[in-house]
N, C-alpha and C positions, 0 to 999 in steps of 0.2 A: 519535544518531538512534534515535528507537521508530517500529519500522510494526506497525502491530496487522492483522495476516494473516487474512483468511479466505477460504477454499475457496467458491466459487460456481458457480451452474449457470448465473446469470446477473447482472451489474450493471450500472447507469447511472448517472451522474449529471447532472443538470438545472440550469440556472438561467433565470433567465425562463423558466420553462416548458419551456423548450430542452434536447433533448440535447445535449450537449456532450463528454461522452466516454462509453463502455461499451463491453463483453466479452458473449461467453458467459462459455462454460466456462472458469474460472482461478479467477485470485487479487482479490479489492480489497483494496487498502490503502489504509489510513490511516496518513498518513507524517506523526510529528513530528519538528524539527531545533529544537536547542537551540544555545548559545554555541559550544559549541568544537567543533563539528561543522566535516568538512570535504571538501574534493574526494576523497578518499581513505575516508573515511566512505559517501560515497555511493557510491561504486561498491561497496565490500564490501555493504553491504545490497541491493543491484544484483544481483550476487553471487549473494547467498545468494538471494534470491526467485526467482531464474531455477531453481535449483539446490533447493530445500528440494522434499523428496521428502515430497508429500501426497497425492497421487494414487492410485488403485488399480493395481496393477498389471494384467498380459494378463489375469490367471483374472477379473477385475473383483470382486474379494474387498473388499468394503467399509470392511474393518479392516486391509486391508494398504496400506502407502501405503509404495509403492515405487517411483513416479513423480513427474519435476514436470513443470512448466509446460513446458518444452524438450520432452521426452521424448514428453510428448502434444497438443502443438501447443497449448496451450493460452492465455488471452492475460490481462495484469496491469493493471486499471485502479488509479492512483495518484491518489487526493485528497490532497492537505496537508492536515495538521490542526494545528494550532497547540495545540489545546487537548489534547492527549497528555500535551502538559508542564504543563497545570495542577496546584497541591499544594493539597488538600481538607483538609489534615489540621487547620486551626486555622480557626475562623470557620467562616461560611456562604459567604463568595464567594470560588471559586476565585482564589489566586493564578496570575499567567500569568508571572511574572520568569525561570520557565527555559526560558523557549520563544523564540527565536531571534527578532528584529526579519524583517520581510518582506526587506528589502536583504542578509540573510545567509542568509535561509530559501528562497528563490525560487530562486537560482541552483544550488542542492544539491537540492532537490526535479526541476528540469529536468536533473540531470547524471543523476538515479537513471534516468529517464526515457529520456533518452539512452544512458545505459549497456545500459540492457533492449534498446533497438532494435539497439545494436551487437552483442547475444549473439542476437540472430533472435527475442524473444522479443515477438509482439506486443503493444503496450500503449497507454493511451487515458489519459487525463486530466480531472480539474476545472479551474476556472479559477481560477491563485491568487488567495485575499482575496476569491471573491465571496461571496454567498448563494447555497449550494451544498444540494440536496437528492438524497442516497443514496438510491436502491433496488438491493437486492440479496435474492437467495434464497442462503442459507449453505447449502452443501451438505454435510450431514453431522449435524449442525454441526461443522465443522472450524474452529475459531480460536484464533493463537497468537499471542505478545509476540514480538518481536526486537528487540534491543538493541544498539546497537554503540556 
């Protein structure tokens, strides 16, 4: 699994026009799942996003991130992105061969989902496979890779 992490002050995302999930204050991710990803997968990236300390700490010190999301109530919107696992490196059109079929990728994107809600963490979603449009403000900019 890659989720591409970033710190927001605020995100949404839309289809038809429509909000359909969004946060303040946290995290969005962009979560890809490839082949051998599994229940056990998800919950450690689960995990760790509840858990990754990015936040400021009490003095509200910009450059100390000694907080997460738990810590300061803070909430995790999750889009799939399938295209994580796109490989650019030969040609001009992305290959998508390591990125997870939707029947293997859907049910691991809803366990991350699920996992978050069992550690109190709250969290919002896209809709998987539609035409899906991000808005977010990066706070910081704070943005990182996870890998499991």
């Amino acid at each position: 699994m890659r989720a591409l992490v970033q710190r927001v002050t605020s995100a949404a995302v839309h289809v038809d026009g429509d909000v359909v999930g969004q946060v303040g204050r946290g995290l969005c991710v962009l979560l890809g799942v490839t082949h051998e990803d599994t229940l056990a997968d998800a919950r450690w990236v689960a995990d760790k996003l509840a858990n990754l300390r990015l936040f400021p700490d009490a003095d509200d010190e910009a450059t100390a991130m000694e907080r997460s999301v738990l810590d300061v109530g803070a909430g995790v919107l999750v889009v799939s992105q399938f295209t994580l696992y796109g490989d650019a490196r030969k040609g001009r059109r992305p290959s998508w061969t390591a990125a997870a079929r939707p029947e293997h990728a859907e049910p691991l994107v809803d366990a991350v989902v699920a996992r978050l809600d069992e550690l109190g963490v709250p969290s919002a979603t896209g809709v998987f496979g539609a035409d899906m449009q991000v808005a977010l403000v990066n706070d910081g900019p704070v943005t990182l890779l996870v890998e499991r």
